[in-house]
C-alpha positions in Angstrom: 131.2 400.2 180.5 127.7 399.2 180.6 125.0 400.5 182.0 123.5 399.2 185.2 121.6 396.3 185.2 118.0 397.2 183.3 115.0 397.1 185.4 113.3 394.3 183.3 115.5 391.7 184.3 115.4 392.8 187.8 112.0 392.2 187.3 113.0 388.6 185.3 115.1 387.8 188.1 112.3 388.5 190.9 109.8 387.4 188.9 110.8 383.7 188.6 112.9 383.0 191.5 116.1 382.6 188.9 118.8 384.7 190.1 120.7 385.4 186.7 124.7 385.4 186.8 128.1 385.0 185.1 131.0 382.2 186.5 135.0 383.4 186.2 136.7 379.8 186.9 140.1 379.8 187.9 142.8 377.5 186.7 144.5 375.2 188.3 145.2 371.7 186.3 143.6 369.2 188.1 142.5 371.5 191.1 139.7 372.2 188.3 137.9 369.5 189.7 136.6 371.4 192.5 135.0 373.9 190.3 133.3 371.1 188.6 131.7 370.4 192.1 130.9 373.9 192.6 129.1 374.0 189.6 127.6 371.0 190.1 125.9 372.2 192.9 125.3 375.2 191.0 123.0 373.4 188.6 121.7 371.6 190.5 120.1 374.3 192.6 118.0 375.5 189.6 117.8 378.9 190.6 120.7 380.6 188.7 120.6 380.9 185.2 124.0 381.5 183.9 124.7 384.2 181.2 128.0 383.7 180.9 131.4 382.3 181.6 135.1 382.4 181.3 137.7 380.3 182.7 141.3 379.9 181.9 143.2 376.2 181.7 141.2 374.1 183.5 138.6 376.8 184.1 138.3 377.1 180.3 137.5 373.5 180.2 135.1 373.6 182.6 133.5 376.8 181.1 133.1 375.0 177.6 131.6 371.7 179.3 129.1 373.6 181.4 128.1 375.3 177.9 127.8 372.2 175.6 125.9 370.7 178.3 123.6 373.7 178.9 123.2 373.7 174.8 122.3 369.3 175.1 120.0 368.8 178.1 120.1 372.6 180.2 121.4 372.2 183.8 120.9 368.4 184.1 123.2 368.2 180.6 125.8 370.5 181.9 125.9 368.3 185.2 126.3 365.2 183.2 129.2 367.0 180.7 131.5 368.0 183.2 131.5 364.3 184.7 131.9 362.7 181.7 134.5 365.3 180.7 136.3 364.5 183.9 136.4 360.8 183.7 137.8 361.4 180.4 140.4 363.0 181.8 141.1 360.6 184.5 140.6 357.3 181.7 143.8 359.0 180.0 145.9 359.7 182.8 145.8 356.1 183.4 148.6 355.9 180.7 150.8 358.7 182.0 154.2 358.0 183.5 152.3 360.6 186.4 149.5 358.4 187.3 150.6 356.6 190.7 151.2 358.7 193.7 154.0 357.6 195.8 153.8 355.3 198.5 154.9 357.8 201.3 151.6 360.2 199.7 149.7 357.3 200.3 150.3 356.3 203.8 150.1 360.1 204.6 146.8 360.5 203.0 148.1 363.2 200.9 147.1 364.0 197.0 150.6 365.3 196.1 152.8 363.7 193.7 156.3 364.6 195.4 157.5 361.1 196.6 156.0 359.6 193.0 158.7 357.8 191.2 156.9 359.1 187.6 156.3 363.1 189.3 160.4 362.5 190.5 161.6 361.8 186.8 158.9 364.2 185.5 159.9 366.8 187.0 163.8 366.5 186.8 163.4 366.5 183.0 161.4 369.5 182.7 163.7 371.6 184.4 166.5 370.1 182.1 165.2 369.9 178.3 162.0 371.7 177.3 158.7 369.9 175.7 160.2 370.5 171.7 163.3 368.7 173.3 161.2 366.1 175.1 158.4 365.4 173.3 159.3 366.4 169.1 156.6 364.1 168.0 154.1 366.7 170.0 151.9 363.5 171.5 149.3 365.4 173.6 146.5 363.3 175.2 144.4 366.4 176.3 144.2 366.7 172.4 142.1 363.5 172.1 140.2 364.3 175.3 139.3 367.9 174.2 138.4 366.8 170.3 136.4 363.6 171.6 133.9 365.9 174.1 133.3 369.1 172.3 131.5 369.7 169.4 133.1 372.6 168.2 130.9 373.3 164.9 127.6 373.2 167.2 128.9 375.3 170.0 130.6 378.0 167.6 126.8 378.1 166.6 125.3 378.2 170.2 123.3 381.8 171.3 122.5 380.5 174.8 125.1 381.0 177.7 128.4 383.6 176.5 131.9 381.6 176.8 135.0 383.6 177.2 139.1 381.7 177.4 142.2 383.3 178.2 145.5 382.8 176.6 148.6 384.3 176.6 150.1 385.5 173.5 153.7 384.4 173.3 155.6 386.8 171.6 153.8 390.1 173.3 152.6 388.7 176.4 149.5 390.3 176.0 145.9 388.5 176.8 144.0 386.8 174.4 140.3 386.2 174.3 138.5 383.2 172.7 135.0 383.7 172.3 132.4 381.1 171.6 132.2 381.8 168.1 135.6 381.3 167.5 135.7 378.5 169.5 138.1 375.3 168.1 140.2 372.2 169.9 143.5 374.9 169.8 141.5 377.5 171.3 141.0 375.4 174.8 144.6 373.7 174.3 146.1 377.7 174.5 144.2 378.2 177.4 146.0 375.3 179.1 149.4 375.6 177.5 152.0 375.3 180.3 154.8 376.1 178.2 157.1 373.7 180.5 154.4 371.2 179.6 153.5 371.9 175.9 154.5 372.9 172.7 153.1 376.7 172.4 149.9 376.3 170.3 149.2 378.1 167.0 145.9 379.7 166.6 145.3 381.7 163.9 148.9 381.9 163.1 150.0 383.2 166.0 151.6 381.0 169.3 149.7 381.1 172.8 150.5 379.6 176.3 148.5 379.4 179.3 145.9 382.2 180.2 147.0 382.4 183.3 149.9 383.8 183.4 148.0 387.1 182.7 144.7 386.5 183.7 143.1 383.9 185.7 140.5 384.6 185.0 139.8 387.6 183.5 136.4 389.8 184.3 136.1 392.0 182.0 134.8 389.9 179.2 131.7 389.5 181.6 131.6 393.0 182.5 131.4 394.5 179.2 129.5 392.0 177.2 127.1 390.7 180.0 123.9 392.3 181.4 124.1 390.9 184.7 125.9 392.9 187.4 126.8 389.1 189.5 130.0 387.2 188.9 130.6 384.1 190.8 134.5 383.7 190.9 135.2 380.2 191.9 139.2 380.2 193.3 141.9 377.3 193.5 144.7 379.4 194.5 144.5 380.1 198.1 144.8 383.6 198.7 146.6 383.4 202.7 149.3 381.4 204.2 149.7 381.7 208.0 153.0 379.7 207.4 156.1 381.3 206.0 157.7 379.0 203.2 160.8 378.1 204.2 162.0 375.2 202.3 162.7 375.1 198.4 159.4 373.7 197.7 157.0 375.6 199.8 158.5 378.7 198.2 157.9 377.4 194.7 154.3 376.3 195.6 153.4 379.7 197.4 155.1 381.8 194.1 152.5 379.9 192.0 149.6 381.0 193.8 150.7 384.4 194.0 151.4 384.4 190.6 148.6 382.8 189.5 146.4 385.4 191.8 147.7 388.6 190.4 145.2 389.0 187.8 142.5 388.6 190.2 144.0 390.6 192.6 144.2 393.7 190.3 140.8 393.1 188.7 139.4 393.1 192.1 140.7 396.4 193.1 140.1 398.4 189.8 136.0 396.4 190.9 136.9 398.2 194.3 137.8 401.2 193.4 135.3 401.7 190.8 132.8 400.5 193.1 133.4 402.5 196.0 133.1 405.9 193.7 129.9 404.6 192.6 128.1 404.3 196.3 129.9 407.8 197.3 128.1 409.3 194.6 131.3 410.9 192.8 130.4 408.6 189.6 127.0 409.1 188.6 124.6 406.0 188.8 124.6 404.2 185.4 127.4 405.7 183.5 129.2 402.8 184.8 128.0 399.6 185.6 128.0 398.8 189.2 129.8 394.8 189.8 128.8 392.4 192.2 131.5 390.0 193.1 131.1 387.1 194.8 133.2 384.2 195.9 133.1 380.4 196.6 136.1 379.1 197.5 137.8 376.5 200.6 141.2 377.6 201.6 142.0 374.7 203.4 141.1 372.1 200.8 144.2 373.5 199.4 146.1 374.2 201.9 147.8 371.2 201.6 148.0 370.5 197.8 150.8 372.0 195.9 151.9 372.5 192.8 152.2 368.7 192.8 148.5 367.5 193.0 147.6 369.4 189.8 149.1 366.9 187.8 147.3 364.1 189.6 144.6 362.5 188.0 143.4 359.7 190.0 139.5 359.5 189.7 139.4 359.4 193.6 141.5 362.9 194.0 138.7 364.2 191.1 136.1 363.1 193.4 137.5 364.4 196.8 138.3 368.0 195.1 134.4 367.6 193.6 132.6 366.8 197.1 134.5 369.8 198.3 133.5 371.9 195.9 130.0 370.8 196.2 130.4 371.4 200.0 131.0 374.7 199.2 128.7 376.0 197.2 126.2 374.6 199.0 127.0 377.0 202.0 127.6 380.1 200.0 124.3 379.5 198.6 122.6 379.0 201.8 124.3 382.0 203.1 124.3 384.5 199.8 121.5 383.2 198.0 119.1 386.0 199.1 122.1 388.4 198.7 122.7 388.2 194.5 121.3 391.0 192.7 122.0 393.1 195.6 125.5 393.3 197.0 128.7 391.8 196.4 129.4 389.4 199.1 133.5 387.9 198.4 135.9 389.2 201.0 137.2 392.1 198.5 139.0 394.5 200.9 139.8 391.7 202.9 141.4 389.0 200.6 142.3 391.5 197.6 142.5 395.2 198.1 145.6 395.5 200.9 145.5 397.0 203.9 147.1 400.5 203.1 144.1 401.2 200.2 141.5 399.7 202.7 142.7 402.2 205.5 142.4 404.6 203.2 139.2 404.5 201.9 137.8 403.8 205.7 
């Protein structure tokens, strides 16, 4: 690994009041809106300059927005890509047979799509025939969106802020990184290829589906490749359930966010681990590069959401999930601020380690 963080840009950091770290965005279909209001918040703070990011599905999309924007207009640019990158998204899901919740979502005040006439038929099909069966002509309106907002020839050029996307390679089921100078419209549709969904995607002769089946995200781009010691996860998939899932769908909707977890829950504990041998001494100081994790996540803004509400994309469900996410950050950052550079401050042993290892090491 790298070294620890150099002394001149703990100096940088301390001697401008910017507080430099990397982002690791979670997926999460249309749950990605609340990282766009983390980030949001984010930039608008002005005190973190970002170094680098990697996302996977919606995270990736995210990821490349906050970049473009960054290489356009800086923070205030990155702000105004992600909105427009969202409305985009929402403009086009005006045409899907998905885009009307039901009226019984409605009257509960609910963002889920279960009692949606569209999500019903939707979702009966997709179990039956898969997307070659359902959709041969390959008609894929997040194509449009994705070639309309990106310019792929000036961000393949960009040496500002690092990009990193996840993708899983079909045929091995080993992960897949996209960097930024690679970066091209099938590179950010692998990263959101749900394969019930979509047609696998060819990139560079070779199919991918969705990164996060293996890692959602993944750190270790930002790790190795990244001078900061800070990553900022920002997490969609709620991590505890205090209710045992009983019914056919509440099993289905708690499976997804363990699975789509897993990676983060093994990244975290080789961070742990790693970590912990580093403060005992038994791993000399900068052999190995000592990680600061941090979190910004709500629980129980998704509490209630499953799998459902991902494929929602009513501009008023964009905006709830964004003011939360703004929410947020605003309280990790006037609670961690004063803590980056210096500790890690996400609920590690808590949320991702296990009780057995954390006994253990205690």
């Amino acid at each position: 690994m790298a070294a620890e963080i150099s002394k001149n840009e703990d100096k940088k950091n301390k001697g401008n009041g910017t507080k430099r770290v990397t982002i690791a965005m979670q997926g999460g279909g249309s749950h990605g809106a609340f990282s766009w209001g983390v980030m949001d918040r984010l930039l608008e703070d002005g005190r973190f300059e970002i170094e680098g990011l990697t996302g996977t599905s919606a995270g990736g999309m995210n990821a490349a927005a906050v970049v473009q924007g960054l290489m356009k207009g800086g923070n205030q640019g990155a702000r105004e890509e992600m909105r427009a990158f969202w409305k985009a998204i929402s403009d086009v899901g005006k045409n899907s047979m998905l885009n009307n919740r039901g009226p019984i979502d409605k009257m509960l005040g609910k963002y889920t799509m279960y009692h949606s006439p569209g999500y019903i038929v939707f979702d009966y099909l997709s179990r039956m025939f898969s997307p070659y069966e359902l959709n041969p002509m390959q008609v894929d309106p997040l194509k449009d969106v994705i070639t309309k907002s990106f310019d792929f020839e000036k961000l393949r050029a960009f040496k500002g802020a690092k990009l990193y996307l996840c993708a899983t390679h079909v045929y091995t089921g080993k992960l897949r990184i996209f960097s930024l100078d690679e970066l091209r419209p099938e590179c950010l549709l692998a990263t959101a290829c749900l394969p019930t969904i979509h047609n696998a995607v060819m990139v560079d002769g070779e199919y991918y589906w969705d990164g996060g089946f293996i890692g959602n995200p993944v750190f270790f781009p930002l790790i190795y490749d990244c001078e900061t010691p800070d990553i900022i996860l920002i997490q969609l998939n709620p991590t505890v359930r205090e209710k045992l899932p009983t019914t056919s769908r509440e099993i289905a909707d708690r499976l997804n966010e363990v699975t789509n977890n897993a990676s983060v829950v093994r990244e975290m504990r080789a961070i742990s681990f790693i970590s912990d041998l580093i403060d005992e001494g038994v791993i000399e100081k900068g052999k190995m590069k000592r990680v600061f994790m941090h979190a910004i996540e709500d629980e129980e803004v998704f509490q209630e959401l499953g799998w459902s509400s991902k494929l929602n994309t009513e501009w008023e469900f964009f905006t709830y999930l964004f003011e939360k996410g703004r929410d947020a950050a605003d309280k990790w950052i006037k609670k961690n601020y004063d803590k980056v550079g210096k500790e890690s401050t996400a609920l590690i042993r808590e949320h991702f380690v296990g009780e057995r290892w954390q006994q253990h090491r205690d």
